[in-house]
C-alpha positions as CSV (number, residue, x, y, z in Angstrom):
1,X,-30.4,-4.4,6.2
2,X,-30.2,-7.0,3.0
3,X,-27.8,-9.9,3.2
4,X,-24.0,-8.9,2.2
5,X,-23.3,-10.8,-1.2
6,X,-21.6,-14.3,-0.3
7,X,-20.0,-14.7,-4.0
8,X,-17.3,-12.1,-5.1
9,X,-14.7,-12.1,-7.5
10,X,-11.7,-10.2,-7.0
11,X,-9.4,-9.1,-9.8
12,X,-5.8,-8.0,-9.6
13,X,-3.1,-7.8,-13.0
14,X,-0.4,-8.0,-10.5
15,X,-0.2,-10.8,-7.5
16,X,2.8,-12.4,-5.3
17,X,5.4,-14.0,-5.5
18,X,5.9,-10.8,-7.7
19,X,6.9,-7.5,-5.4
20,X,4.5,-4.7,-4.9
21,X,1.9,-3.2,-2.6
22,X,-1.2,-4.0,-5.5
23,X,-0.1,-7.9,-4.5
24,X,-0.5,-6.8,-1.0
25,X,-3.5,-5.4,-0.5
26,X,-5.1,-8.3,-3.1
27,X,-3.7,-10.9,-1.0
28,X,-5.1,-9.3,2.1
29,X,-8.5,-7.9,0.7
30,X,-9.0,-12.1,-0.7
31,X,-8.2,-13.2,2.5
32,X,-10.6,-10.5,4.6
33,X,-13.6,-11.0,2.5
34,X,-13.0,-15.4,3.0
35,X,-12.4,-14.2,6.6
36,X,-16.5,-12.5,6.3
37,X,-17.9,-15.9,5.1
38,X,-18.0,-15.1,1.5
39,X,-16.7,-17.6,-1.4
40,X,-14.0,-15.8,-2.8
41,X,-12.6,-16.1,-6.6
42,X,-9.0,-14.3,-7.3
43,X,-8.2,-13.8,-10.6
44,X,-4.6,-12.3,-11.0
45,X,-1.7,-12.8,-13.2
46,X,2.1,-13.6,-11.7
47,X,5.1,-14.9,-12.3
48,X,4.7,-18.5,-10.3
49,X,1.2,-19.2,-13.1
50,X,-0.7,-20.8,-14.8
51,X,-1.7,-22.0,-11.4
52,X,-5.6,-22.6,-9.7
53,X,-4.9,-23.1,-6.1
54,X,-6.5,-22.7,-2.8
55,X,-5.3,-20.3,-0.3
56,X,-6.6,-19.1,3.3
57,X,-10.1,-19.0,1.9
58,X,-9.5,-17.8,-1.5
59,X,-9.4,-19.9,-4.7
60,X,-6.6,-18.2,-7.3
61,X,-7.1,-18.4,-11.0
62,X,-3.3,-17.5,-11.8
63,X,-3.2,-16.9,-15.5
64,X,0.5,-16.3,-15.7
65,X,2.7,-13.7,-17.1
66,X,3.0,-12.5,-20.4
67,X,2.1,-8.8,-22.4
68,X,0.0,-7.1,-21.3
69,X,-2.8,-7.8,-23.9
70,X,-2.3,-11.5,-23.2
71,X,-2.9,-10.8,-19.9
72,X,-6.4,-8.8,-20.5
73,X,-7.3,-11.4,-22.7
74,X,-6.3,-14.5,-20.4
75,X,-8.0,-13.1,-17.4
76,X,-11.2,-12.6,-19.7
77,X,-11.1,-16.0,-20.6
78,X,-11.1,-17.1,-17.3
79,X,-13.7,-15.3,-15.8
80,X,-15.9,-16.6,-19.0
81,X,-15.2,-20.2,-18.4
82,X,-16.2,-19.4,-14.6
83,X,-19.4,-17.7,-15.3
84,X,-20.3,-20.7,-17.8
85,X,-19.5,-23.1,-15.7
86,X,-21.2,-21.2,-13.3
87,X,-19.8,-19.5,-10.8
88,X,-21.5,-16.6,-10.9
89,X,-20.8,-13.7,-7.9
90,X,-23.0,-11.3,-6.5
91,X,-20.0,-8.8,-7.0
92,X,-17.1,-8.1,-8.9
93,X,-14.1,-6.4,-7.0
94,X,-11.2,-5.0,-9.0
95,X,-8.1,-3.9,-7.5
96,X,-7.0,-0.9,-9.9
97,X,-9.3,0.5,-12.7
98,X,-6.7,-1.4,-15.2
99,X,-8.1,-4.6,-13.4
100,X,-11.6,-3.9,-14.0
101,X,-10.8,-3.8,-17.7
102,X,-11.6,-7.6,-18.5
103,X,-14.4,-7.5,-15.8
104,X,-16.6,-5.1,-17.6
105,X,-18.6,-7.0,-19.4
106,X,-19.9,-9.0,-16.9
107,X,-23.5,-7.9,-15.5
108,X,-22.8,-7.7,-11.7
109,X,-21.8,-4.8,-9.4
110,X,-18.7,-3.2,-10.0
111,X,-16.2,-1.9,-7.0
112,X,-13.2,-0.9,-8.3
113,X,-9.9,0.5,-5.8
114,X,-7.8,3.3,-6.5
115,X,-4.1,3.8,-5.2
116,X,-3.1,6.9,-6.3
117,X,-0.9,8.0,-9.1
118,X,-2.9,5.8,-11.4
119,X,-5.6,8.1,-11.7
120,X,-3.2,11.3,-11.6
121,X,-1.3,10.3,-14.5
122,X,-3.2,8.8,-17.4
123,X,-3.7,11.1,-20.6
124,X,-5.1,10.4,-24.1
125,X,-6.4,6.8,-24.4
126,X,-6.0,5.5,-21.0
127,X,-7.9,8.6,-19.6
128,X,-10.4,7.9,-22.0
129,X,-10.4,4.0,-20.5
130,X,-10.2,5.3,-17.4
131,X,-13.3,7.3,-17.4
132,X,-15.3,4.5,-19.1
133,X,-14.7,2.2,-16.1
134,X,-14.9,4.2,-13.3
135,X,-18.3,5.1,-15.1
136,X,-19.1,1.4,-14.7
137,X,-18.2,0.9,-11.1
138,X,-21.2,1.6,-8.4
139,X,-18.6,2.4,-6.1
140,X,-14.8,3.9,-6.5
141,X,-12.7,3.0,-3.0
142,X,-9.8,5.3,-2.6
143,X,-7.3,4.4,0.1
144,X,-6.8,7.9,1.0
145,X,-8.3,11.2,1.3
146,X,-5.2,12.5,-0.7
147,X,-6.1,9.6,-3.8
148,X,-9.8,10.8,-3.3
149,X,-9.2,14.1,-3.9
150,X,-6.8,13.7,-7.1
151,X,-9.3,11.7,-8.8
152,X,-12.5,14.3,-8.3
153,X,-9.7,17.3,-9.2
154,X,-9.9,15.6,-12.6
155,X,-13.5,13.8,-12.5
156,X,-15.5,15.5,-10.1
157,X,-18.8,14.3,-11.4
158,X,-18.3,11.0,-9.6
159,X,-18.0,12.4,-6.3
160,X,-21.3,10.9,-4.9
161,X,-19.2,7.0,-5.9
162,X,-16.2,7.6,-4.2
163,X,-15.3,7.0,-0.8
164,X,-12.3,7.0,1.7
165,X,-11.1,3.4,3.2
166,X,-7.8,3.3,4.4
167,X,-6.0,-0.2,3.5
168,X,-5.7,-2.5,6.9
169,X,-2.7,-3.9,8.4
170,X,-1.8,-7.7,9.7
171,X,-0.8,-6.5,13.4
172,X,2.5,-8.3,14.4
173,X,3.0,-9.4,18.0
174,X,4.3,-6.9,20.6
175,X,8.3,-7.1,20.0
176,X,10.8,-6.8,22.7
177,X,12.3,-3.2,23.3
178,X,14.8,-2.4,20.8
179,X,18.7,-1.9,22.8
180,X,18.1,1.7,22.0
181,X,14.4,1.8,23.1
182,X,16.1,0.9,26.7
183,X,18.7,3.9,26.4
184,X,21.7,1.1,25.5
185,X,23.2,1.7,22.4
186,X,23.4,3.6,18.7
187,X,19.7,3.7,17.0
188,X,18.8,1.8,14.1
189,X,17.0,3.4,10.8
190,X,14.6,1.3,8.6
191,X,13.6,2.5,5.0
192,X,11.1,-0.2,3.1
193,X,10.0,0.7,-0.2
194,X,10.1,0.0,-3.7
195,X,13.4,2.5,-5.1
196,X,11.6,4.8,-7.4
197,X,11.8,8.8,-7.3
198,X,9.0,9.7,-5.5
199,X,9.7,7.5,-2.3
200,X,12.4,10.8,-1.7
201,X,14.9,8.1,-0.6
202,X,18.4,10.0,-1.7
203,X,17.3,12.7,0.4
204,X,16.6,10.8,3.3
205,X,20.5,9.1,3.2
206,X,21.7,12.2,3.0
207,X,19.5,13.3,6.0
208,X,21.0,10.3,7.7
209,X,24.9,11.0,6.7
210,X,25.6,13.8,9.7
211,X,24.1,11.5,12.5
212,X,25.8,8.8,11.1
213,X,29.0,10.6,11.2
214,X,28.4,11.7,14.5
215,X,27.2,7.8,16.0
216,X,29.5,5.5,14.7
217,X,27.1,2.9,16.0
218,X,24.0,4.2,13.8
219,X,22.7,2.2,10.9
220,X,20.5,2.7,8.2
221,X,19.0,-0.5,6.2
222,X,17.3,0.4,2.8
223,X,15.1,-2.5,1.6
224,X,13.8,-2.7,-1.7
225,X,14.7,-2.0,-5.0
226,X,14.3,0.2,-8.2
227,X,15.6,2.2,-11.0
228,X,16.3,4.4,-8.1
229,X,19.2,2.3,-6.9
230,X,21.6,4.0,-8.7
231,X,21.2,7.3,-7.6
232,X,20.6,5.8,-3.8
233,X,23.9,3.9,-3.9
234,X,26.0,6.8,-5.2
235,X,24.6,9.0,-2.5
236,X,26.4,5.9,-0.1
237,X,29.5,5.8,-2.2
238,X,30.0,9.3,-2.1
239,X,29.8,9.6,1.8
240,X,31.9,6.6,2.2
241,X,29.8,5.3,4.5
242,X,28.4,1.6,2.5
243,X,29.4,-0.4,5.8
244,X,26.6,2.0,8.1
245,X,23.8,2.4,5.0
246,X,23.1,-0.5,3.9
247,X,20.8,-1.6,0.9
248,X,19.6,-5.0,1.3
249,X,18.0,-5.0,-1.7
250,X,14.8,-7.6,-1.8
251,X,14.5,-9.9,0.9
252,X,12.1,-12.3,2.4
253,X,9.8,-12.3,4.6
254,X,11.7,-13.7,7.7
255,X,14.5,-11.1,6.6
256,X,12.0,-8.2,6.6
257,X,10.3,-9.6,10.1
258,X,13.8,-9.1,11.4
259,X,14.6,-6.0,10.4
260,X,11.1,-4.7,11.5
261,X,12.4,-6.4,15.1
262,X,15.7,-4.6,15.3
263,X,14.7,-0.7,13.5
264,X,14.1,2.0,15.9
265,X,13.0,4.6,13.5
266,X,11.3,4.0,9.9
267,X,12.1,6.7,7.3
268,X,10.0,7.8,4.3
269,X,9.9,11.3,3.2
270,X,8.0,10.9,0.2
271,X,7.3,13.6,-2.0
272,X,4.6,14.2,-5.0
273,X,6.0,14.6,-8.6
274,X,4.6,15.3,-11.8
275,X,2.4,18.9,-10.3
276,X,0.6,16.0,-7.8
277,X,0.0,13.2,-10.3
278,X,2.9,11.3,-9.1
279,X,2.1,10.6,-5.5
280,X,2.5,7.9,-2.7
281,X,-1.8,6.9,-2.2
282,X,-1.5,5.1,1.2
283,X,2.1,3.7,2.3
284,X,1.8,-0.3,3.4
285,X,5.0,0.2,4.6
286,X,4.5,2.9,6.7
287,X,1.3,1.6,8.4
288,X,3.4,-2.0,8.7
289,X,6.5,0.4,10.8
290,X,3.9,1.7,12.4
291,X,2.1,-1.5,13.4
292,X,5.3,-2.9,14.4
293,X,6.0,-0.1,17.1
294,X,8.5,2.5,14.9
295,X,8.5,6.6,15.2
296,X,7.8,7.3,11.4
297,X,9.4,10.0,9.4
298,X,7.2,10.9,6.5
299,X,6.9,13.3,4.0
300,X,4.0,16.1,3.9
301,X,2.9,14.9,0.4
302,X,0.8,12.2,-0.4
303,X,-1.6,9.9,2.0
304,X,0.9,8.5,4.4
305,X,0.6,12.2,6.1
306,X,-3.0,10.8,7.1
307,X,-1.5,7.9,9.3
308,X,0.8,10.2,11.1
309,X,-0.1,12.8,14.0
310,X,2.9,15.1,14.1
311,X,4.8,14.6,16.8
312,X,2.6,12.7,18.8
313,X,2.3,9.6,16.4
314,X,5.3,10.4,14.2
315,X,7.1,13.3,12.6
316,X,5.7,14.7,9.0
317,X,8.7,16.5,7.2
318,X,9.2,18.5,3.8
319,X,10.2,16.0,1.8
320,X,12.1,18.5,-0.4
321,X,14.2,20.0,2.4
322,X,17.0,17.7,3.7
323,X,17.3,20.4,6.6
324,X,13.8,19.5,8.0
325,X,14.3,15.5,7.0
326,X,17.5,16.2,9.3
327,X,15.9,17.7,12.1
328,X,13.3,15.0,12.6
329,X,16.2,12.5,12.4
330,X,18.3,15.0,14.8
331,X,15.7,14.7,18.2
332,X,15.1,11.0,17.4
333,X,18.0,10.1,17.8
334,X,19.1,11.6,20.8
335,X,16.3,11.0,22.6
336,X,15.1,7.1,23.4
337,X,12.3,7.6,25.3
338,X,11.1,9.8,22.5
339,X,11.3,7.3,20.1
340,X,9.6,4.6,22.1
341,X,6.7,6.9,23.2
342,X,5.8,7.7,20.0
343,X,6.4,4.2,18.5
344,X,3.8,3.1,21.1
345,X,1.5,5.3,20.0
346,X,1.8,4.5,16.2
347,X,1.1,0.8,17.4
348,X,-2.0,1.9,19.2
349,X,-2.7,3.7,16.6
350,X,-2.5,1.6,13.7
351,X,-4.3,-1.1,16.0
352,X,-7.4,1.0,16.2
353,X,-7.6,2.4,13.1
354,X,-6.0,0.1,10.2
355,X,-8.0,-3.2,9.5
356,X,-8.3,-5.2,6.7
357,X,-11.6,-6.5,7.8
358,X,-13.5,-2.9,8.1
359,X,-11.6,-1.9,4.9
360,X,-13.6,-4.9,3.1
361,X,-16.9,-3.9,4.9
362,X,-16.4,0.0,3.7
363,X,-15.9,-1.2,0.3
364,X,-19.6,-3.4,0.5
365,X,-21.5,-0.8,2.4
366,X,-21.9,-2.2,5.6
367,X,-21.0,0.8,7.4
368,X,-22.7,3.4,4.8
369,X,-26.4,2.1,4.8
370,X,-27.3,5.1,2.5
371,X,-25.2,3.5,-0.5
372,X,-26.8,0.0,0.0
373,X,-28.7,-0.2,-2.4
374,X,-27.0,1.1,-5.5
375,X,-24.9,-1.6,-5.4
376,X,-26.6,-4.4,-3.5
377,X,-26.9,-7.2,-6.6
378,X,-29.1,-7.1,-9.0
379,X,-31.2,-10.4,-10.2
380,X,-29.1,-12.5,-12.7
């Protein structure tokens, strides 16, 4: 089998300090392919730039934030003065199609990741955009059968392209047994997400209001924000119950570690919007829950259904019925051993199936000899 390329450039609009899971999985993806032995250049655009750094492997071009056609043009600029200068790669990896817009002009292999709802929802001129670059790419990665399936629905002629590789996780250590885990104690709920409509997260507080009624000791932490918030927070108001359901809003990373620590049970009943264009691709969050030991509740639309085994990894509800959201909730919590069983299983689970490391190898072939060569590179 030929050499896998050791120069690759990885493009993302989006990348941290700024919130989202497209920062995530460039972060991680960067940090993977370094990990493989290949010289990694990410370019990206955040808040904290105009930055070039070095980190865990990865040099960051940061070309800071501004419009949007700024950005395009800034991260274009960059990537010329690299290949002039040059620093040429094998490969070009883009994190969304939008990413790959700047990198299209630049005669190397194209791999280009899809989430999701981007490809569900475009119409007019960023279909047409979209189609021209995903024309472009040797290979489409979708993070989920679900994702893979709404992009062929509307272009199926790229089927033979587009492949499946679930996103990895960073596996946590083993944490000590939750209080409730040891049958001492009221449970403790978990919700991590960013607050938007389809993450279904009004329906899951008032899933959680009769067992909180009924366990004055229950909790409920919402992390994460959105234009959602409001209608979240008057669900709370209206139950009277702001000192049990919490919304922590953002919060760091030693914060979130906590949380993870304490939660017995992580709850995301997603649902798909929009006749399916609006969906949740993967869920980080889940897979993180999932990783750290938690019984999931998640909803039957979208790719996070993929991660979960009903009942025997996690519960998969209807999103759209607060009755079956409830019911989940209902043997959860009144069952301990329940809960640690199956968070056991998740973490096995996730261990054994979630890596960022085979993700990275999925996306260059190294596990699909028969695609090798379309998008092994080409001579300069």
């Amino acid at each position: 089998m030929p050499d896998a390329p050791s120069d690759l450039w990885l493009v993302a609009r989006v990348y941290e300090p700024d919130e989202g899971g497209v920062q995530t999985y460039a972060r991680e993806v960067g940090r993977a392919y370094a990990a493989q032995g290949r010289r990694v250049t990410l370019f990206a655009k955040s808040s904290a730039g105009p930055r070039r750094v070095q980190e865990g492997g990865v040099t960051l071009i940061d070309v800071g934030a501004a419009a949007t056609l700024i950005v395009y043009w800034r991260l274009f600029h960059a990537m010329l003065s690299a290949w002039m200068a040059g620093d040429r790669p094998d490969m070009i990896h883009a994190c969304t199609w939008r990413a790959a817009l700047p990198a299209l002009l630049f005669p190397r292999p194209l791999l280009v990741t899809i989430h999701g709802r981007e490809v569900g929802r475009p119409h007019g001129l960023a279909f047409v955009l979209l189609r021209l670059t995903l024309a472009r790419a040797q290979r489409i990665i979708a993070v989920s059968d679900v994702t893979r399936t709404l992009l062929l629905d509307r272009l199926p002629h790229l089927d033979a392209r587009a492949v499946t590789a679930w996103n990895g996780v960073v596996m946590p250590a083993l944490r000590a047994p939750t209080p409730f885990a040891q049958g001492e104690g009221s449970p403790r709920l978990l919700t991590v997400c960013r607050l938007v409509a389809r993450k279904n997260v009004p329906a899951a507080v008032r899933a959680v209001i009769p067992c909180a009624r009924r366990d004055e000791g229950l909790r409920h932490v919402i992390v994460g924000r959105g234009i959602d918030g409001v209608r979240v927070r008057e669900v709370i108001r209206e139950a009277d119950l702001a000192d049990r359901i919490v919304m922590a809003g953002y919060v760091t990373d030693a914060e979130l570690a906590h949380h993870h620590a304490q939660a017995d049970i992580f709850l995301h009943p997603q649902i798909a919007l929009e006749d399916g264009a609006e969906i949740e691709g993967f869920g980080l969050s889940i897979a993180d829950a999932m990783a750290h030991g938690m019984v999931c509740v998640v909803g039957q639309d979208g790719g996070p259904a993929e991660l979960v085994r009903d009942g025997v990894t996690g519960f998969i509800v209807d999103g759209r019925s607060i009755d079956s959201i409830r019911s989940a909730l209902d043997l959860l919590v009144r069952d301990p051993a329940l809960c640690r069983r199956i968070g056991d299983r998740a973490r096995a689970w996730a261990q054994a199936n979630l890596s960022w490391d085979r993700h990275c190898r999925l996306c260059l072939s190294d596990e699909d000899s028969a695609l090798l060569p379309s998008i092994l590179p080409q001579a300069a």
